[in-house]
C-alpha positions as CSV (number, residue, x, y, z in Angstrom):
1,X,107.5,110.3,106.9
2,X,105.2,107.2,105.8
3,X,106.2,105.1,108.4
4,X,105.4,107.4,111.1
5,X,102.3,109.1,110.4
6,X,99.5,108.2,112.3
7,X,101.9,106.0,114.3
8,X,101.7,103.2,111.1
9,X,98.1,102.6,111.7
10,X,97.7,103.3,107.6
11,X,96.9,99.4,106.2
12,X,99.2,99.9,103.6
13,X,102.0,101.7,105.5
14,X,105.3,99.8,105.1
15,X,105.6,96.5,107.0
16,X,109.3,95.7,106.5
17,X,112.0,96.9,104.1
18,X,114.3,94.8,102.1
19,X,117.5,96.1,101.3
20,X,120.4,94.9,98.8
21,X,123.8,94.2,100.4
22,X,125.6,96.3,98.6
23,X,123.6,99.8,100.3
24,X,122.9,98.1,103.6
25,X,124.7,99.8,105.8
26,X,124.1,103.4,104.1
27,X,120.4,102.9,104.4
28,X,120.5,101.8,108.0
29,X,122.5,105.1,108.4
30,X,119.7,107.0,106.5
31,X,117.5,105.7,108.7
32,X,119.2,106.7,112.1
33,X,119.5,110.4,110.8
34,X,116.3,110.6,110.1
35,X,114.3,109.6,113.2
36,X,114.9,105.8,113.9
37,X,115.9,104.1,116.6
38,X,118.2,100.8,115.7
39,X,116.9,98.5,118.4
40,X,120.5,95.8,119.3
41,X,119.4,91.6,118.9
42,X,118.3,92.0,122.8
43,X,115.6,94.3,121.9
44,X,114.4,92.7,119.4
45,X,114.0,89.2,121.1
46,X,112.0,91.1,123.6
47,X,109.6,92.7,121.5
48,X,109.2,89.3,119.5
49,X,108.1,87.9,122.7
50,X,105.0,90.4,123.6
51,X,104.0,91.0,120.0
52,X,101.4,88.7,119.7
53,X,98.6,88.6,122.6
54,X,96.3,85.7,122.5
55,X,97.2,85.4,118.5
56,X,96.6,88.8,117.9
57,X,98.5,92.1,117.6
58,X,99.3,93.4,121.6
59,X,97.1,96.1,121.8
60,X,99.2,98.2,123.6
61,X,100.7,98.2,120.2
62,X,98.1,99.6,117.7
63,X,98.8,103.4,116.8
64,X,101.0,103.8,119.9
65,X,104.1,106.3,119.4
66,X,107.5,104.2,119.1
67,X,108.4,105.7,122.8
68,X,105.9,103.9,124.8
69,X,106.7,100.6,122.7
70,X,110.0,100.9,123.3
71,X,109.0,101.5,127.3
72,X,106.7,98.0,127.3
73,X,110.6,96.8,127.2
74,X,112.1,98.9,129.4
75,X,113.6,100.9,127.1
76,X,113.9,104.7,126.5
77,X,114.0,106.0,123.6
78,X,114.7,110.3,122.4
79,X,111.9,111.6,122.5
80,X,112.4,112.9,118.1
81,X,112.2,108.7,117.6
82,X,109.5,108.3,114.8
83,X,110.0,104.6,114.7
84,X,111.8,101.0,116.1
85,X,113.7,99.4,113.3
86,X,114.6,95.7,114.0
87,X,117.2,93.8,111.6
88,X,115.7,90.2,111.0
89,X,116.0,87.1,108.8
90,X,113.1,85.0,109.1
91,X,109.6,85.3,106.9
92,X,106.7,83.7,108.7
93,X,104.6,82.6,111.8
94,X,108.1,82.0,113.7
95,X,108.5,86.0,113.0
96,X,106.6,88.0,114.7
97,X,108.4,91.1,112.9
98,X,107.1,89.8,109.4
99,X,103.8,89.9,110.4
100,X,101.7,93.3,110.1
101,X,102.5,95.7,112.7
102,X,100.1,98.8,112.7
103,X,102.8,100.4,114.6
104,X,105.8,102.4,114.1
105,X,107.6,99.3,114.0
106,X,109.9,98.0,110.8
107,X,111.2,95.2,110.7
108,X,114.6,95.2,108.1
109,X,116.5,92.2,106.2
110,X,119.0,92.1,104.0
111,X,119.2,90.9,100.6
112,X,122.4,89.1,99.0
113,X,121.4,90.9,95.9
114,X,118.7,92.4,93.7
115,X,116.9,88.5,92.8
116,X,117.1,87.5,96.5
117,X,115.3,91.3,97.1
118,X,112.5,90.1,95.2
119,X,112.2,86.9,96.5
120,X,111.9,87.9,100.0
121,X,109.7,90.9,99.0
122,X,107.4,88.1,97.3
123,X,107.4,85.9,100.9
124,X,106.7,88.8,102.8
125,X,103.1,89.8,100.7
126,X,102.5,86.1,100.4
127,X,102.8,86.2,104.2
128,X,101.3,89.6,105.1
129,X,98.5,89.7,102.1
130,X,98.4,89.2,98.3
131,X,96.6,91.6,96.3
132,X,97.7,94.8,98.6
133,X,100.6,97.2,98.3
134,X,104.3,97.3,97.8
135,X,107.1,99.9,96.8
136,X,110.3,99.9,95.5
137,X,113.1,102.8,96.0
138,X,115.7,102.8,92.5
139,X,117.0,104.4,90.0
140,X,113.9,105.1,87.4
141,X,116.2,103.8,84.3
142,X,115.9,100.3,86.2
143,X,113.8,99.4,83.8
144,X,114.8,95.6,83.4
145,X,114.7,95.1,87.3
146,X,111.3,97.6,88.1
147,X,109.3,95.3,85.1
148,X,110.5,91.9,87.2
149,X,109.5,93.5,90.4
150,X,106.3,94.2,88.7
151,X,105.8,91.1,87.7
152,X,106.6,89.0,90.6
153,X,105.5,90.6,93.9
154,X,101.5,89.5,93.8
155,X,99.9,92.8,94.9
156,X,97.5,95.3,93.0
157,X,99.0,98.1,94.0
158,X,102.6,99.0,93.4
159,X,104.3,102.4,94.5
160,X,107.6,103.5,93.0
161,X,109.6,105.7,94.8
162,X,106.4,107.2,97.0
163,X,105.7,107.0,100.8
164,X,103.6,104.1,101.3
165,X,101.0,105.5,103.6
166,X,100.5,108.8,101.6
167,X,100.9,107.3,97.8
168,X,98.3,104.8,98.4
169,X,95.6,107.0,98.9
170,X,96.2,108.1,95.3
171,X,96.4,111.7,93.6
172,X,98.7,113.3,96.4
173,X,102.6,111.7,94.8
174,X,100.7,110.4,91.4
175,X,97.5,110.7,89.3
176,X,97.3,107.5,88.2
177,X,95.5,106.1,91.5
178,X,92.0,107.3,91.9
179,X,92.0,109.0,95.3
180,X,90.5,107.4,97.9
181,X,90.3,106.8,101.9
182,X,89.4,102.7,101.4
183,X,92.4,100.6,100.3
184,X,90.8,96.7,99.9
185,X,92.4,94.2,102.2
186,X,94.9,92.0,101.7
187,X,93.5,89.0,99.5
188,X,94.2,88.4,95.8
189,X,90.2,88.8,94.9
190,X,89.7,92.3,96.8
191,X,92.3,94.0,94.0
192,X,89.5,96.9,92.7
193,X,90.2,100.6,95.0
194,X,87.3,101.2,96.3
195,X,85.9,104.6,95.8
196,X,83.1,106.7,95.1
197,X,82.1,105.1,92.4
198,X,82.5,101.2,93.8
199,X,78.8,102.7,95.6
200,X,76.9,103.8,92.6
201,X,74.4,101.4,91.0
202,X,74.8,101.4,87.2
203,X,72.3,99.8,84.8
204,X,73.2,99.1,81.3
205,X,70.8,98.5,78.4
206,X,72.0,97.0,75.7
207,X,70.2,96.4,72.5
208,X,70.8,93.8,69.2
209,X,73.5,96.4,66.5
210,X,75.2,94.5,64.7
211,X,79.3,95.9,65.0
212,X,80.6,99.1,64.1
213,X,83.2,98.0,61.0
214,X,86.3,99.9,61.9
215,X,88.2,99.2,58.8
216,X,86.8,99.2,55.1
217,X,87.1,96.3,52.6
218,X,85.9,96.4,48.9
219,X,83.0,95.5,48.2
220,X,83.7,91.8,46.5
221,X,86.3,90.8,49.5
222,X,84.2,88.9,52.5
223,X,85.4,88.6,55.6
224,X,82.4,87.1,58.0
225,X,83.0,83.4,58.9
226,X,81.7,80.9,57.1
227,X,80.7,83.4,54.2
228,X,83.1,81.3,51.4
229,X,84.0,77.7,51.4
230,X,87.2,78.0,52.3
231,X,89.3,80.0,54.8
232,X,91.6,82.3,53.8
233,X,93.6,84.8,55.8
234,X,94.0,89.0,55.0
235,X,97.3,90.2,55.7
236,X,97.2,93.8,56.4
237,X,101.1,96.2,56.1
């Protein structure tokens, strides 16, 4: 549903999907029942080869339905394909399937395990752009591995169990998100959502107070510095 809406023009639509050995083959399965086409190494080699055009995305492409991808190779594809699934292994320039595709095109690899997941999820963003958006699909008790996802993949945005395209826009699959239409690119620095409020100019006047004392000592205890000659510490049950 993410992948294929607006033909996976979406900036934060998935790019590739990593999957554990151990659910591999069930998930590629998943995939083929509903609406994507398994492209065979052939396919793939020849898509690798007219993916880039001058060192850019082929234009023919951007936001085009899977169908008349798949016919730039000579290939026909029913016409219910959402999107091209190609297995992979690399991460990098040498892969044209790592990079972003704006396309119904995902690339898939295969993890020997949950750590090896991460890792290659982390080369991906660290190849397609920190500071953007990934997901993960598991069991919500996960908590151990979900908190080491969390911590390692270096995006601002992370989506659990949500459609990619749809969840990042915020308020539709959670209400934690702010909504909004303009998802910053991929860098580490452009982390802040931008939204209505990114456009309003606030000013702030601020004025000497001293601060608001939000506990209550008695009256012969001092706590500012420097107010005795020695240092002492309060311990507080």
């Amino acid at each position: 549903m993410s992948k294929d809406f607006d033909h996976g023009m979406i900036c934060a639509t998935e790019q590739s999907v990593v999957v554990v050995d151990e659910i591999y083959d069930a998930v590629l399965n998943e995939f083929r029942e509903r609406g994507a086409y398994i492209l065979n190494e052939e396919q793939v080699d020849a898509i690798r080869k007219i993916f880039f055009e001058n060192g850019f995305v082929n234009k023919n492409f951007i936001g085009k339905s899977a169908q008349h991808i798949a016919s730039l190779i000579g290939l026909e594809v029913p016409k219910d394909t959402r999107c091209l699934i190609g297995q992979v292994e690399k991460i990098g320039e040498e892969e044209p399937w790592s990079h972003e595709k704006l396309s119904p095109l995902l690339s898939m690899y295969r993890a020997n395990g949950y750590k090896h997941g991460i890792e290659q999820a982390k080369r991906l963003v660290e190849y397609g752009g920190v500071g953007h958006t990934a997901i993960y699909y598991t069991n919500e008790r996960n908590n151990q591995r979900i908190s080491e996802f969390e911590m390692v993949v270096p995006v601002s945005t992370i989506l659990a169990n949500i459609p990619a395209s749809h969840g990042a826009i915020g308020d539709i699959y959670n209400f934690k998100l702010e909504p909004t239409l303009s998802i910053p690119a991929g860098t580490s620095g452009a982390a802040r959502r931008i939204t209505p409020l990114s456009f309003l100019r606030i000013k702030s006047v601020s004025y000497k107070r001293d601060h608001i004392l939000w506990f209550k000592l008695p009256p012969k205890i001092y706590y500012n510095d420097n107010c005795t000659p020695r240092s002492f510490f309060l311990y507080f049950n």
